[in-house]
PyMOL commands that place a pseudoatom at each C-alpha (Angstrom):
pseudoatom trace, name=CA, resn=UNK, resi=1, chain=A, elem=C, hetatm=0, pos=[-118.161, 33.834, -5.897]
pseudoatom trace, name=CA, resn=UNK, resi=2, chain=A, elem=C, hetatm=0, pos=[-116.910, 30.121, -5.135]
pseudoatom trace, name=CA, resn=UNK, resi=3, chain=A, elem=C, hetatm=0, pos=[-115.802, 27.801, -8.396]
pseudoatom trace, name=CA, resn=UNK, resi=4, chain=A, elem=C, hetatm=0, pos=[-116.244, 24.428, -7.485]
pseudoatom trace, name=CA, resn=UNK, resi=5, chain=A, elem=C, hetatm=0, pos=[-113.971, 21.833, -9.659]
pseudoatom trace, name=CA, resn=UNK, resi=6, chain=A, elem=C, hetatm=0, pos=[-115.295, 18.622, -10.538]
pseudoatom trace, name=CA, resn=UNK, resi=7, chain=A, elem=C, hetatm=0, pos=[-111.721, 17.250, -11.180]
pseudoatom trace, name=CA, resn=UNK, resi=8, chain=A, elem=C, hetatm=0, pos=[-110.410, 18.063, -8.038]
pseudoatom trace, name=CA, resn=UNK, resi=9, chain=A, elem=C, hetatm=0, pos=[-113.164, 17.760, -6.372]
pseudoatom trace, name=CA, resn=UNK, resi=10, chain=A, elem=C, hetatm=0, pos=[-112.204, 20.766, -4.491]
pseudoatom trace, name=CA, resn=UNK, resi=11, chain=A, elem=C, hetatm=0, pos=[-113.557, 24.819, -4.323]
pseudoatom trace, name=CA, resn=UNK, resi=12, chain=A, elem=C, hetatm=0, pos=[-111.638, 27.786, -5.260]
pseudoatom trace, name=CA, resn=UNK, resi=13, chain=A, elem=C, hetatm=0, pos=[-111.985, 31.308, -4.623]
pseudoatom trace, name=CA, resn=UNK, resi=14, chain=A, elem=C, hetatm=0, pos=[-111.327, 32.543, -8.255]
pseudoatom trace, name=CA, resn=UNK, resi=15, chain=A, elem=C, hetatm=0, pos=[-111.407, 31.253, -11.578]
pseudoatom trace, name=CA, resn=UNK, resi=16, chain=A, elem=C, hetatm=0, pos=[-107.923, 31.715, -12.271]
pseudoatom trace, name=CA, resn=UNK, resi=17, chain=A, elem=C, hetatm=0, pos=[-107.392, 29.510, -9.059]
pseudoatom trace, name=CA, resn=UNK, resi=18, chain=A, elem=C, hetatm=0, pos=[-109.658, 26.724, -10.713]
pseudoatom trace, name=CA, resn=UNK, resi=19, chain=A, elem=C, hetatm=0, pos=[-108.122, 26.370, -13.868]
pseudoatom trace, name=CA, resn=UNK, resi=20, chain=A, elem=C, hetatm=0, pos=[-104.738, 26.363, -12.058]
pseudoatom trace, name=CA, resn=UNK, resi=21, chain=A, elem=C, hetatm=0, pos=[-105.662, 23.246, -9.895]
pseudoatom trace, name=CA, resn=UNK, resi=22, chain=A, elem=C, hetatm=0, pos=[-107.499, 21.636, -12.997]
pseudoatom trace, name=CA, resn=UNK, resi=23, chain=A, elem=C, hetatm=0, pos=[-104.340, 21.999, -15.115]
pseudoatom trace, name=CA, resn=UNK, resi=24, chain=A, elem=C, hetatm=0, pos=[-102.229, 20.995, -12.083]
pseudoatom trace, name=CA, resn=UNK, resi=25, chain=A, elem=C, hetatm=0, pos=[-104.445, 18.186, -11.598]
pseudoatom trace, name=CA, resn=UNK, resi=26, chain=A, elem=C, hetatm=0, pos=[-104.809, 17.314, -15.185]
pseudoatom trace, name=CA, resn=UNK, resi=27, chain=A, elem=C, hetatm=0, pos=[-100.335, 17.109, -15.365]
pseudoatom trace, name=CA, resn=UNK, resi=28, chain=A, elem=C, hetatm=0, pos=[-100.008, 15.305, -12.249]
pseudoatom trace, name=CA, resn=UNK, resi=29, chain=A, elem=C, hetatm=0, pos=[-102.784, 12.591, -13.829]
pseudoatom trace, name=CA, resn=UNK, resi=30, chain=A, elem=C, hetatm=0, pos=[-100.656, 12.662, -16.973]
pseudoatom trace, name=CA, resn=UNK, resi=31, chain=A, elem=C, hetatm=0, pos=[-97.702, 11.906, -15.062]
pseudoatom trace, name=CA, resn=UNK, resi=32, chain=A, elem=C, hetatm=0, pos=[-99.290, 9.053, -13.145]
pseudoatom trace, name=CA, resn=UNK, resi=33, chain=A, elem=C, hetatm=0, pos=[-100.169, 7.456, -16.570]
pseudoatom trace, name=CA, resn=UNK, resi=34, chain=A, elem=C, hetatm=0, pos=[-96.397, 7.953, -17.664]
pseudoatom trace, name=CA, resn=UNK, resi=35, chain=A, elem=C, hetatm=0, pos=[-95.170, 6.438, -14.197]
pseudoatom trace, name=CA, resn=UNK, resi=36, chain=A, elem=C, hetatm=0, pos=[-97.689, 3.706, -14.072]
pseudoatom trace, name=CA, resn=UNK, resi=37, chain=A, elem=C, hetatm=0, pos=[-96.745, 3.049, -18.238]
pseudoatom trace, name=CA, resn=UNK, resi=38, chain=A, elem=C, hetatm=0, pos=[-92.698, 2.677, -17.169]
pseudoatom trace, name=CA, resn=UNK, resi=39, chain=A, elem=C, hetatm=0, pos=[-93.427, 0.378, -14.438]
pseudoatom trace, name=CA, resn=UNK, resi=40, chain=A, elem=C, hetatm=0, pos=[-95.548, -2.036, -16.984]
pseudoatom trace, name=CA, resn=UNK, resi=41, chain=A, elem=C, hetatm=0, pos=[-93.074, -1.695, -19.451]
pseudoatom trace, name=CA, resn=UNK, resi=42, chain=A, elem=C, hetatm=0, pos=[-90.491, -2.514, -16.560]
pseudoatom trace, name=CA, resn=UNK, resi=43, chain=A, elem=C, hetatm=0, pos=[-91.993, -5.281, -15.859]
pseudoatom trace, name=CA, resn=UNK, resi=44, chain=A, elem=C, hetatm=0, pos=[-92.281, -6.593, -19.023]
pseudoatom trace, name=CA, resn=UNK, resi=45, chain=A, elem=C, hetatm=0, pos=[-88.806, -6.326, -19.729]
pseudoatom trace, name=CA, resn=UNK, resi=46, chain=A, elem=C, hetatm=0, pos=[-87.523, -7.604, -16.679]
pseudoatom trace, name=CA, resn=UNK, resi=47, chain=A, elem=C, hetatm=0, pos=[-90.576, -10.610, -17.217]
pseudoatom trace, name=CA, resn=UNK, resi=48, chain=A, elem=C, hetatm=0, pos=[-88.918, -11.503, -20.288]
pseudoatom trace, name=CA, resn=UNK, resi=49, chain=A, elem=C, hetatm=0, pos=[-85.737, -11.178, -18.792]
pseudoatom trace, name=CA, resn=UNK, resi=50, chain=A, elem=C, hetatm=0, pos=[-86.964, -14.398, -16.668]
pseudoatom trace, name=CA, resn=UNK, resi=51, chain=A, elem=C, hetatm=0, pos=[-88.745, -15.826, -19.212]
pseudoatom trace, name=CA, resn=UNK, resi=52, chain=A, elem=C, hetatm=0, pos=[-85.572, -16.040, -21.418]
pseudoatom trace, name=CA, resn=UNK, resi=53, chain=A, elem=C, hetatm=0, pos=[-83.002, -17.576, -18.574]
pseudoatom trace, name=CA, resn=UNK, resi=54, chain=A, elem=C, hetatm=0, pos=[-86.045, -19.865, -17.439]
pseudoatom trace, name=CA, resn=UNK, resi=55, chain=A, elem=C, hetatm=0, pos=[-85.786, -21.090, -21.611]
pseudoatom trace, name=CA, resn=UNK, resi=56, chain=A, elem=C, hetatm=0, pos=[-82.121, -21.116, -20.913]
pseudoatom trace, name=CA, resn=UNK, resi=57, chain=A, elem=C, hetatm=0, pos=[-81.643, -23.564, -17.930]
pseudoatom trace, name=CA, resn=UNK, resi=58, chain=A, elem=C, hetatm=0, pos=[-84.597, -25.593, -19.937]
pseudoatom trace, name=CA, resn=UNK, resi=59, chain=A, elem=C, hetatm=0, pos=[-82.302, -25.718, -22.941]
pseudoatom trace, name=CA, resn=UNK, resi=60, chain=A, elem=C, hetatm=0, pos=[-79.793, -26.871, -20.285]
pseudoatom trace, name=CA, resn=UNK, resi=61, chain=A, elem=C, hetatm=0, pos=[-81.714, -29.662, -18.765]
pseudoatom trace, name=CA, resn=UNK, resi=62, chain=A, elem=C, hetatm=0, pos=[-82.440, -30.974, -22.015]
pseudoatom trace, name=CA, resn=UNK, resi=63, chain=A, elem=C, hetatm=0, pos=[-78.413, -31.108, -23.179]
pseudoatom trace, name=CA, resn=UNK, resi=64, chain=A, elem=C, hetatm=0, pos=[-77.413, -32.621, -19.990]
pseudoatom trace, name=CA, resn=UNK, resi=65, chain=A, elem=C, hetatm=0, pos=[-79.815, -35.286, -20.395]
pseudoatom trace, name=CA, resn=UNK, resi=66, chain=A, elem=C, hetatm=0, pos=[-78.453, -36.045, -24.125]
pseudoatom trace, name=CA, resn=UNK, resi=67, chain=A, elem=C, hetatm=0, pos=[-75.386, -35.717, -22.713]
pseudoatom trace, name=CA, resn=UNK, resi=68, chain=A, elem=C, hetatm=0, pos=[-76.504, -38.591, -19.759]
pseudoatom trace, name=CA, resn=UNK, resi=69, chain=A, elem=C, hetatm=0, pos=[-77.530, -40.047, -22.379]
pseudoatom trace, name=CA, resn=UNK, resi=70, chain=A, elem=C, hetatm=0, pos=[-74.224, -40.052, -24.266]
pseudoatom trace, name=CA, resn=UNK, resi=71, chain=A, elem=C, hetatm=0, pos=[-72.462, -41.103, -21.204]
pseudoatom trace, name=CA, resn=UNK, resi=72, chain=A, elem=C, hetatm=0, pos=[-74.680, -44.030, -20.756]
pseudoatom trace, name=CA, resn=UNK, resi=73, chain=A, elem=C, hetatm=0, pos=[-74.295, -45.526, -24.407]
pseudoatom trace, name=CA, resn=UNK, resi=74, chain=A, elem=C, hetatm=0, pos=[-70.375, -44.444, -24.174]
pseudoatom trace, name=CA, resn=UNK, resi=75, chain=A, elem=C, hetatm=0, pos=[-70.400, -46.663, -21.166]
pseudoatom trace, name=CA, resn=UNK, resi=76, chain=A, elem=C, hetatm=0, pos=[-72.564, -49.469, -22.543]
pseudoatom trace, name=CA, resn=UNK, resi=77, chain=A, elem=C, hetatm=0, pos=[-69.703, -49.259, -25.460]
pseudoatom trace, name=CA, resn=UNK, resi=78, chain=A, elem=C, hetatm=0, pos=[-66.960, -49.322, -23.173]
pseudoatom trace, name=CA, resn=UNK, resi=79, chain=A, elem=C, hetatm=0, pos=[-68.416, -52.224, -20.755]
pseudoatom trace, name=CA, resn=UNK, resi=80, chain=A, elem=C, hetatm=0, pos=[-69.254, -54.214, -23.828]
pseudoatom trace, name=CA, resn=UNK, resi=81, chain=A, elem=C, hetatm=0, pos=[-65.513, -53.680, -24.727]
pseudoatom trace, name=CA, resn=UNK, resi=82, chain=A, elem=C, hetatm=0, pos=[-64.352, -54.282, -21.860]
pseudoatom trace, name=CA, resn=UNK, resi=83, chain=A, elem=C, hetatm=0, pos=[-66.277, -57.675, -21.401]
pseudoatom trace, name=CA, resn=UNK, resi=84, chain=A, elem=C, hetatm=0, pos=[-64.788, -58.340, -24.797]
pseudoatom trace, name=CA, resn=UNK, resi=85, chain=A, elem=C, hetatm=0, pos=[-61.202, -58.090, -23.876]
pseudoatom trace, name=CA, resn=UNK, resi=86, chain=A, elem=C, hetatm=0, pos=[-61.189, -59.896, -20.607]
pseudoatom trace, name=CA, resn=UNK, resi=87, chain=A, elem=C, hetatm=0, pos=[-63.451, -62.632, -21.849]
pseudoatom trace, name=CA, resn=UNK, resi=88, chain=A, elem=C, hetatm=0, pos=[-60.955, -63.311, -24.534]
pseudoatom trace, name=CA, resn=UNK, resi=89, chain=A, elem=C, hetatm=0, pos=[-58.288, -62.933, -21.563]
pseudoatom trace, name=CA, resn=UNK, resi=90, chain=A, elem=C, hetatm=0, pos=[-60.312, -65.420, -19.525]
pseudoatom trace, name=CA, resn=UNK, resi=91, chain=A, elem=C, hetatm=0, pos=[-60.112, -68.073, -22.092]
pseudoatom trace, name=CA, resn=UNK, resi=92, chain=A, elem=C, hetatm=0, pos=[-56.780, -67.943, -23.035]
pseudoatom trace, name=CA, resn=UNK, resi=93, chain=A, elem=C, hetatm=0, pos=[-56.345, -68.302, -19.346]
pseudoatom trace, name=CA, resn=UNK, resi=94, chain=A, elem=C, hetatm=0, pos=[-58.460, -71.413, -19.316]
pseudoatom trace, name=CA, resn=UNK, resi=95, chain=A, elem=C, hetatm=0, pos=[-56.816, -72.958, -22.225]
pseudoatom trace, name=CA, resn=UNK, resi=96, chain=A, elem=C, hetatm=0, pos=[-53.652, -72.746, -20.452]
pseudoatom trace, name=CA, resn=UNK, resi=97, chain=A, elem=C, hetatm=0, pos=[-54.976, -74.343, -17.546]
pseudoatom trace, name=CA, resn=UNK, resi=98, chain=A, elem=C, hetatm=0, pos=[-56.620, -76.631, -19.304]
pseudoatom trace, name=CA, resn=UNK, resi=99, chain=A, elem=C, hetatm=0, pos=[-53.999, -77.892, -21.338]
pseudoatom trace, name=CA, resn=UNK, resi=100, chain=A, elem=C, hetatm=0, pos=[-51.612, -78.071, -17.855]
pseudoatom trace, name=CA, resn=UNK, resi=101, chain=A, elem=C, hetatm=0, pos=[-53.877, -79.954, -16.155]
pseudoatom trace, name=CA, resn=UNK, resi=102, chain=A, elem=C, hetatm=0, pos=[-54.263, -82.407, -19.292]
pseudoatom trace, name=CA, resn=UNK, resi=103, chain=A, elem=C, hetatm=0, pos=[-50.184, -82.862, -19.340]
pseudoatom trace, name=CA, resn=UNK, resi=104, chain=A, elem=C, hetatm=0, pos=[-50.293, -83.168, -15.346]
pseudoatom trace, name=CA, resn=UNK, resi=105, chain=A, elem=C, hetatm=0, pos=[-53.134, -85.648, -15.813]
pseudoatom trace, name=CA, resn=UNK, resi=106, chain=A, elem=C, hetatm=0, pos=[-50.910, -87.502, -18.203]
pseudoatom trace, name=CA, resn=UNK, resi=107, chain=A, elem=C, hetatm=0, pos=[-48.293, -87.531, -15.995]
pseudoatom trace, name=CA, resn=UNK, resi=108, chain=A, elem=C, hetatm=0, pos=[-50.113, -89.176, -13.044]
pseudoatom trace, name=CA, resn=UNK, resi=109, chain=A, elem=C, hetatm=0, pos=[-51.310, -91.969, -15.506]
pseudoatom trace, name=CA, resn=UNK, resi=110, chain=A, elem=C, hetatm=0, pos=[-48.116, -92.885, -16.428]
pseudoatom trace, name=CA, resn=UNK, resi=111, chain=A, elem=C, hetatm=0, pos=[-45.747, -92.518, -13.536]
pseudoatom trace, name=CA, resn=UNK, resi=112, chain=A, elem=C, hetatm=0, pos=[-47.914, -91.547, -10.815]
pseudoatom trace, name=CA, resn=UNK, resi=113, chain=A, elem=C, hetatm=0, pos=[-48.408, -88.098, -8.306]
pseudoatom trace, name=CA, resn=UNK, resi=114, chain=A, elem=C, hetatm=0, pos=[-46.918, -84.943, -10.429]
pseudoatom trace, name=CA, resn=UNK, resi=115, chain=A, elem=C, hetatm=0, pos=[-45.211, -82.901, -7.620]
pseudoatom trace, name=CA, resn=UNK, resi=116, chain=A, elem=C, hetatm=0, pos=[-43.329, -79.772, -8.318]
pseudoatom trace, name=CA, resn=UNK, resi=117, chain=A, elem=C, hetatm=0, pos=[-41.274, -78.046, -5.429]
pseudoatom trace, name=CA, resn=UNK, resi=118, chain=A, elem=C, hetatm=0, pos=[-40.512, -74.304, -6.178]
pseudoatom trace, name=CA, resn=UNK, resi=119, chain=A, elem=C, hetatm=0, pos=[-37.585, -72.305, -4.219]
pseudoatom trace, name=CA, resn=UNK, resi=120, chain=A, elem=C, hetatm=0, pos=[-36.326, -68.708, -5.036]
pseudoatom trace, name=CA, resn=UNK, resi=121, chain=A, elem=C, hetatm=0, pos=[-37.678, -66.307, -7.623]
pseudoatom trace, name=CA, resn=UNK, resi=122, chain=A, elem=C, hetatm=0, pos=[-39.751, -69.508, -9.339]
pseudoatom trace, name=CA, resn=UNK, resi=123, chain=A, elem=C, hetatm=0, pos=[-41.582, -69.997, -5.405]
pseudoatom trace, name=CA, resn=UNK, resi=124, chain=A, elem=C, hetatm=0, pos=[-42.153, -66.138, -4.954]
pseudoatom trace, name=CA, resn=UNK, resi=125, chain=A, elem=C, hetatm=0, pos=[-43.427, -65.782, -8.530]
pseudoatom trace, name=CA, resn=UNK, resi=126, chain=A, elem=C, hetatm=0, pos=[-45.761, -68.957, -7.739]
pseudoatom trace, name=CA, resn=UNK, resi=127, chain=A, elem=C, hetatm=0, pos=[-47.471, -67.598, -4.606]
pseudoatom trace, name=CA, resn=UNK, resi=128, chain=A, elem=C, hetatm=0, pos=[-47.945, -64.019, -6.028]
pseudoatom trace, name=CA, resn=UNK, resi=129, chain=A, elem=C, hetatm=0, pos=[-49.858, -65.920, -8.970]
pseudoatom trace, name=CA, resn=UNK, resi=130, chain=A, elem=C, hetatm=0, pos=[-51.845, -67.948, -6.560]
pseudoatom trace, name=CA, resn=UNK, resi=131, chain=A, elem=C, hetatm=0, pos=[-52.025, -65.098, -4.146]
pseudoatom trace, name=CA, resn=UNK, resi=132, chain=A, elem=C, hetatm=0, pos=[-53.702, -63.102, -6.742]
pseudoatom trace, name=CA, resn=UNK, resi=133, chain=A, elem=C, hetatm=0, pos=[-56.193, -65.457, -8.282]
pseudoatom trace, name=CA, resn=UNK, resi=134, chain=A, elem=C, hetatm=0, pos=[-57.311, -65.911, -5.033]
pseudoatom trace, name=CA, resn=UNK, resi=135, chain=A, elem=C, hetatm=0, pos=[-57.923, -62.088, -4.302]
pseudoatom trace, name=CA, resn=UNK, resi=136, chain=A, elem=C, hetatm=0, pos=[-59.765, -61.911, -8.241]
pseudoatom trace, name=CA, resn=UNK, resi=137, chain=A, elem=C, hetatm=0, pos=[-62.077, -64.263, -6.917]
pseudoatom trace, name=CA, resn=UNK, resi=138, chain=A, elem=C, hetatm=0, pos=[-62.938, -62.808, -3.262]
pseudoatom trace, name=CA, resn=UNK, resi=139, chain=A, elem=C, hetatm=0, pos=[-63.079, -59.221, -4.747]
pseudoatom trace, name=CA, resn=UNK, resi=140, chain=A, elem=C, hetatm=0, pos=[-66.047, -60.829, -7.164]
pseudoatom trace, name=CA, resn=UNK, resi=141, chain=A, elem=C, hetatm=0, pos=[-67.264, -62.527, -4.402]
pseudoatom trace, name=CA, resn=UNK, resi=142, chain=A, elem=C, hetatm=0, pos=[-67.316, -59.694, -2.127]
pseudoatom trace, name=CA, resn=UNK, resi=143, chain=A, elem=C, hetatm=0, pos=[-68.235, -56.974, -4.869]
pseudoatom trace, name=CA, resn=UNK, resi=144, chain=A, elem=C, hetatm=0, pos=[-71.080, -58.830, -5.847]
pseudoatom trace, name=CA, resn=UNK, resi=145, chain=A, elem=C, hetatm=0, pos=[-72.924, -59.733, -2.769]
pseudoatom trace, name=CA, resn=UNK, resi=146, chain=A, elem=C, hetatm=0, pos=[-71.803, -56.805, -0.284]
pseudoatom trace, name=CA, resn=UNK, resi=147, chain=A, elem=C, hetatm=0, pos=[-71.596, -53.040, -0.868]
pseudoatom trace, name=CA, resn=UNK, resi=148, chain=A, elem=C, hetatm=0, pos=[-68.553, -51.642, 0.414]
for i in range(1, 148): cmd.bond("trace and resi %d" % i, "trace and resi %d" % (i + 1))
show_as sticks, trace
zoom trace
């Protein structure tokens, strides 16, 4: 007599046969589940694996924009101190050059042309001045109307 297995799908010559395949069958099923169960729980791991670095470099991004944003008001700070210190430079500079010009324009009232002649260290110190008020004001010039 022929056993025919509806698991299997599959006829056997003896019953002992049939229950062998069926139990065979049955385990191999059972070991498909477990298989097929490891790889989802692999994947889950490994998903939140991603999940948390993908949190991580967003946790990143967010402290290097407070820290671009610390940079920007430490700069702000800085250029506002900066501004501070070389405007008060700038007008003690003015005040001196004021107050020459005044006693040079003092001078011409009263005995005429001021003329100074410089030789030495006083006519080297003199054009390095000069020589470097004049570069001050090209390197604004320049800085602010061409990009080098």
């Amino acid at each position: 007599m022929k056993y025919y297995s509806d698991l299997t799908k599959k006829i056997y010559d003896t019953e002992d046969e049939l229950t062998d395949a069926e139990k065979t069958y049955e385990k191999e099923q059972e070991d498909k589940k477990q298989e097929a169960l490891k790889v989802s729980n692999r994947k889950k791991e490994l998903s939140k694996k991603i999940q948390d670095a993908d949190d991580k470099i967003t946790s990143a991004h967010n402290m290097y924009d407070m820290a671009l944003q610390d940079i920007k008001k430490l700069s702000d700070e800085y250029t506002k101190k900066c501004d501070e210190i070389i405007s008060a430079a700038k007008k003690n500079l003015s005040d001196a050059e004021r107050e020459k010009y005044a006693a040079v324009l003092d001078f011409n009232k009263e005995f005429g042309p001021y003329r100074t002649t410089y030789t030495g260290e006083k006519a080297s110190e003199q054009f390095n001045r000069i020589q470097k008020q004049l570069e001050r004001s090209y390197r604004n010039f320049f800085d602010n109307w061409f990009l080098f």
